[in-house]
C-alpha positions as CSV (number, residue, x, y, z in Angstrom):
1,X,-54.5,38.1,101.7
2,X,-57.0,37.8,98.6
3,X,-57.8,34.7,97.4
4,X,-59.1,34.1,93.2
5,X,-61.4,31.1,92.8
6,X,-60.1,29.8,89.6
7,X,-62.9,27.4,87.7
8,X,-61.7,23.7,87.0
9,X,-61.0,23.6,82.8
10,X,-63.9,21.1,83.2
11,X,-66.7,23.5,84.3
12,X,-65.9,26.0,81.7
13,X,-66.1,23.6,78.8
14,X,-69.7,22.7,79.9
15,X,-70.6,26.7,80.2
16,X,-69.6,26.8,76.7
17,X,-71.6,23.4,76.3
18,X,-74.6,25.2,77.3
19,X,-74.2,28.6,75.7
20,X,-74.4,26.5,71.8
21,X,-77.6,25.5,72.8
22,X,-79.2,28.3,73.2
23,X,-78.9,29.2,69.6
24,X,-76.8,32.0,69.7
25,X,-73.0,32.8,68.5
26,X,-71.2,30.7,65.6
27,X,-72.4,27.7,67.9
28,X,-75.7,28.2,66.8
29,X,-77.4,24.2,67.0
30,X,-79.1,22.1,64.5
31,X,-83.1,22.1,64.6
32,X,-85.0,19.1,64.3
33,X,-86.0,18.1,60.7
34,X,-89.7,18.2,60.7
35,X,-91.4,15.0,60.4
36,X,-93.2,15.1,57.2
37,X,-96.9,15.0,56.9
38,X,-98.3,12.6,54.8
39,X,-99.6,13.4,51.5
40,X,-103.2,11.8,50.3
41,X,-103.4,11.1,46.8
42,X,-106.7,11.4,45.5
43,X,-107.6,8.3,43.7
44,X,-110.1,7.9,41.1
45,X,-111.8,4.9,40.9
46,X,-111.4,2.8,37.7
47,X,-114.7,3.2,35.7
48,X,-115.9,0.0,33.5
49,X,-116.9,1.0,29.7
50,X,-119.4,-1.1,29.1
51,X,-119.0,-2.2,25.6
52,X,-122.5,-0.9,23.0
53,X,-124.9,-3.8,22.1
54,X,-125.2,-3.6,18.3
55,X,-127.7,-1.7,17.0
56,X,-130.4,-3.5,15.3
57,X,-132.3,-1.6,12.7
58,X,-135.8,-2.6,12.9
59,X,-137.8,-4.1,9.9
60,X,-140.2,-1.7,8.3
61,X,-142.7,-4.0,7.4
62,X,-142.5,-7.4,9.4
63,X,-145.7,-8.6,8.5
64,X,-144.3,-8.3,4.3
65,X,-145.6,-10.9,2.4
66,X,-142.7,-12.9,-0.6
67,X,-142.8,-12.7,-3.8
68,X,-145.6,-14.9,-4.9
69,X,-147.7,-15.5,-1.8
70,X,-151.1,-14.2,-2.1
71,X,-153.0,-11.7,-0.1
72,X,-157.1,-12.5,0.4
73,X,-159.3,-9.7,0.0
74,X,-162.6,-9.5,0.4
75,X,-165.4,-11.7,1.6
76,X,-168.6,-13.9,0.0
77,X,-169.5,-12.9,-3.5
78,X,-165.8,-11.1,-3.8
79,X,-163.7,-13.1,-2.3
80,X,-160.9,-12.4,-4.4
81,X,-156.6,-12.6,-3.9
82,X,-153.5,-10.3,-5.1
83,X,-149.8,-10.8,-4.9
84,X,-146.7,-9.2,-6.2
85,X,-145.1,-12.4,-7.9
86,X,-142.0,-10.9,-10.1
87,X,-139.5,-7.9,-10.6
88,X,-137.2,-7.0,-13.5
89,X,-134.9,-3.9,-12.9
90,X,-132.8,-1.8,-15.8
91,X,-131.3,1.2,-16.8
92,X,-133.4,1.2,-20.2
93,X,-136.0,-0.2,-21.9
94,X,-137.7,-0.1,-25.4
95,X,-141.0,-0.5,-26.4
96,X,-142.5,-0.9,-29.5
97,X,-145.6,1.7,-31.1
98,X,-147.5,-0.2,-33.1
99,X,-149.3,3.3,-34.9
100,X,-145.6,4.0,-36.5
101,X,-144.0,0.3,-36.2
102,X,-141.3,1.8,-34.4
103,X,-139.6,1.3,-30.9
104,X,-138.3,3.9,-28.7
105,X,-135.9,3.8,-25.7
106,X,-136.6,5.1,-22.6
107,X,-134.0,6.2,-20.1
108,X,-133.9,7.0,-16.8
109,X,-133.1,10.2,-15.0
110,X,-129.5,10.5,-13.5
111,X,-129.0,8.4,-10.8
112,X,-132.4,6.4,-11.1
113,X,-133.4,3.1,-12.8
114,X,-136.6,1.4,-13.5
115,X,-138.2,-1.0,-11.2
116,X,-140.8,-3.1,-13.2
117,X,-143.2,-5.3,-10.6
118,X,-146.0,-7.6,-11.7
119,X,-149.0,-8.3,-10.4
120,X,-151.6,-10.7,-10.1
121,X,-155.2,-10.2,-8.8
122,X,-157.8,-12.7,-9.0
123,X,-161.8,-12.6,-8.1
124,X,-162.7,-15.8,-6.4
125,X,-166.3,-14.9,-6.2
126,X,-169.0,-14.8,-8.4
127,X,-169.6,-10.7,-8.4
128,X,-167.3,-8.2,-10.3
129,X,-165.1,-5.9,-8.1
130,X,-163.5,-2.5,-8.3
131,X,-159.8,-3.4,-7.8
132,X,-156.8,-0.5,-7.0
133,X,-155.4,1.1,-10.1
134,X,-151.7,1.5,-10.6
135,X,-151.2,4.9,-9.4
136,X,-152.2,3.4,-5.9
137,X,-150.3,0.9,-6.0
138,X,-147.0,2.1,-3.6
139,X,-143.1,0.7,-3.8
140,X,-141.4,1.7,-0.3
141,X,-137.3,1.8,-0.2
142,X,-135.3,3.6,2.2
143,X,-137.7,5.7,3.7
144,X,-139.2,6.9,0.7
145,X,-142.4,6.0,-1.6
146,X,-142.4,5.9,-4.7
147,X,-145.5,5.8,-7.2
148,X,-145.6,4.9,-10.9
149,X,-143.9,6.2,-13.4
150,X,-147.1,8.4,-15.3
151,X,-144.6,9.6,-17.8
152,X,-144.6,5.6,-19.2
153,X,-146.7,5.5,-22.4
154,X,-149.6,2.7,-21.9
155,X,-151.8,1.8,-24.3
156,X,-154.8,4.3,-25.8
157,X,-157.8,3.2,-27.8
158,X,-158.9,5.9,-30.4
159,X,-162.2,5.1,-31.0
160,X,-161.6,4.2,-35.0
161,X,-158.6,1.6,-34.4
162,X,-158.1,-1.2,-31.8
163,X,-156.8,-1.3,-28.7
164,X,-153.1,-2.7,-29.1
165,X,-151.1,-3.7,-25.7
166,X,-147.5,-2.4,-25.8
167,X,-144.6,-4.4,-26.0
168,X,-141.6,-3.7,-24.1
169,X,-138.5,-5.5,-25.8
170,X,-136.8,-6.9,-22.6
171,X,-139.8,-8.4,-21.1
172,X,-142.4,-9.0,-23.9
173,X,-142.0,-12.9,-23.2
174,X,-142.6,-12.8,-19.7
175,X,-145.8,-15.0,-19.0
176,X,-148.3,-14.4,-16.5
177,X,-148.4,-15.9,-13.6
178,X,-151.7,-17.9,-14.5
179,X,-152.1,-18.9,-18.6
180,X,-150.4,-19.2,-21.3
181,X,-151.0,-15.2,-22.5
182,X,-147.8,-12.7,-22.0
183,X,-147.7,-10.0,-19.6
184,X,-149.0,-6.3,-20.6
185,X,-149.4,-3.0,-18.2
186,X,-151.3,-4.0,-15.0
187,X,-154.8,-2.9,-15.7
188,X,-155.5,-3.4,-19.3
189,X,-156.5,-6.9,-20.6
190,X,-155.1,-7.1,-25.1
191,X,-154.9,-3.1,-24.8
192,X,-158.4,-2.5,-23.8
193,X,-158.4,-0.9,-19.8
194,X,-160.5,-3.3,-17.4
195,X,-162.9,-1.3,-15.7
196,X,-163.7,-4.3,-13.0
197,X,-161.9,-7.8,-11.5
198,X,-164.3,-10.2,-12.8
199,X,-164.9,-13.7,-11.6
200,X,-162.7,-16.5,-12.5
201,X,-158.6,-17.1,-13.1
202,X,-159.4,-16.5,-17.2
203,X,-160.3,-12.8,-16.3
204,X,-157.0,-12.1,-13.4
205,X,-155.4,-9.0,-13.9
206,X,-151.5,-10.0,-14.4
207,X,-149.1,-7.0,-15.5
208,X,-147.1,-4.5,-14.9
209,X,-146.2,-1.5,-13.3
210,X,-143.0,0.8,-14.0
211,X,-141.3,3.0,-11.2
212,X,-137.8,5.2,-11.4
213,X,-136.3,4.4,-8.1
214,X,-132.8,5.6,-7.3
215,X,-129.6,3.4,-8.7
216,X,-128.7,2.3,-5.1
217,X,-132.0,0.4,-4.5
218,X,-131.9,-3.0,-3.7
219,X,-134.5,-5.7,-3.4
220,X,-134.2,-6.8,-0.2
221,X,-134.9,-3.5,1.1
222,X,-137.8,-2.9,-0.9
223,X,-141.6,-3.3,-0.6
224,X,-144.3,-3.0,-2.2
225,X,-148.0,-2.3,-0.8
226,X,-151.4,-2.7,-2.3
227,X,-154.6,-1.3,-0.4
228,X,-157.9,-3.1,-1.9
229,X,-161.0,-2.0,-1.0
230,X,-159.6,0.8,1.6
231,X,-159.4,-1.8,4.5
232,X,-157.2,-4.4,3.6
233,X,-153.6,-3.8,2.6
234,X,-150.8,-6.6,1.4
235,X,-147.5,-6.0,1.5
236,X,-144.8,-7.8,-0.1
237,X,-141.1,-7.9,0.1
238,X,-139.0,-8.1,-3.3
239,X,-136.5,-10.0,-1.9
C-alpha cells in the first residue's frame, strides 16, 4: 500500500509567501524608497554697501585773499601793499577815442564776456619800485588762466599831443579806491604809462585790467594772482 503526504493548505500558502519575496513572478515585492540625501544649499553671505562719503572738491587756492584786503610786499625802503578791491563783468562795453570824439563797442567772442578787475598798489616806503605790469597779472577759473585782454585799446602818447586816459562808458565813474580821481587802465596815471610805484598814497596805481573769460564764469570760483618782485605772490578771491 502507497501512502501520498498531502501538505496542510497552510504550509503551501507560506511557500507562495516566500516565493514573492524573492523578487520573481507577478509577485515581484516593493523595494524600499531610498532615504533621501540632504541637499546643501550654498549660501552667500549678505554683503553690507557701505554708503560713498561725499566728495569734497578741494579749494584751489585756500590761502586767497577778499576783495579789498591787502597784500604787503616788500621790506624797508619799499615796503609797499596791493590788493584786488573790485570787479565789473559784461557782455560789451564802449569806450570813447578822444583823437576822433567817437566811441566804439567792443564785444566779446562767442561764448566769452569781459571780466574787468581793479587794482590798487601802493609804496609805503620812501624808494621807487618796479611793480608787475598787467600782462602778469593772472585771473584763474576752472582750471584755466587767463591773461589780459592785449587786443583792448589803452592809451598812446604820440609825441606831439597829450596823453589822454580812455574812458569806458559803463565804468568811467568808478572811483579809486584811495582819492577823489576816477579809475583808468592799471598802469597809466591821466594817460601817461608809470614807469615806477613811487612813495606815497597820491602816487598808488588804481585801475584796470580787462580779460574775456568764458560766459559760465562765476565769481566765487575765480581768482586772481599778482607776483611782485618774483617772491611774493597775493592771491585774491572775487567772491
Amino acid at each position: 500500500m502507497r501512502f501520498r503526504y498531502v501538505l496542510p493548505a497552510a504550509c503551501i500558502i507560506a511557500l507562495i509567501a516566500v516565493a514573492g519575496c524573492t523578487g520573481t513572478g507577478i509577485f515581484s515585492g516593493l523595494a524600499p524608497t531610498p532615504s533621501a540625501t540632504p541637499t546643501t544649499v550654498a549660501t552667500t553671505p549678505s554683503t553690507t554697501i557701505p554708503t560713498p562719503e561725499p566728495t569734497t572738491i578741494p579749494v584751489p587756492y585756500p590761502q586767497a585773499r577778499a576783495l579789498g584786503e591787502k597784500f604787503p610786499f616788500g621790506m624797508g625802503k619799499v615796503a609797499s601793499n596791493g590788493t584786488v578791491y573790485r570787479y565789473w563783468i559784461n557782455d560789451t562795453y564802449h569806450w570813447h577815442n578822444d583823437v576822433d570824439n567817437r566811441y566804439y563797442t567792443e564785444t566779446a567772442a562767442a561764448g566769452y564776456k569781459y571780466l574787468f578787475v581793479f587794482v590798487q598798489m601802493t609804496n609805503s616806503g620812501d624808494t621807487r619800485v618796479w611793480y608787475p605790469p598787467a600782462r602778469t597779472i593772472l585771473v584763474h577759473y576752472d582750471g584755466t588762466t587767463y591773461t589780459h585782454d592785449y587786443t583792448h585799446y589803452i592809451p598812446d602818447k604820440a609825441e606831439d599831443d597829450d596823453a589822454k586816459p580812455i574812458e569806458i562808458l559803463e565804468i568811467q565813474y568808478f572811483g579809486k579806491l584811495s582819492g577823489d580821481e576816477y579809475v583808468e587802465d592799471f598802469g597809466y596815471s591821466h594817460g601817461t604809462t608809470a614807469d615806477f610805484l613811487y612813495p606815497g598814497t597820491s602816487n598808488s596805481l588804481d585801475g584796470y585790467i580787462i580779460y574775456q573769460v568764458p560766459g559760465s564764469l562765476r565769481p566765487e570760483k575765480t581768482y586772481v594772482e599778482i607776483g611782485f618782485n618774483g617772491q611774493d605772490t597775493g592771491i585774491w578771491k572775487l567772491a
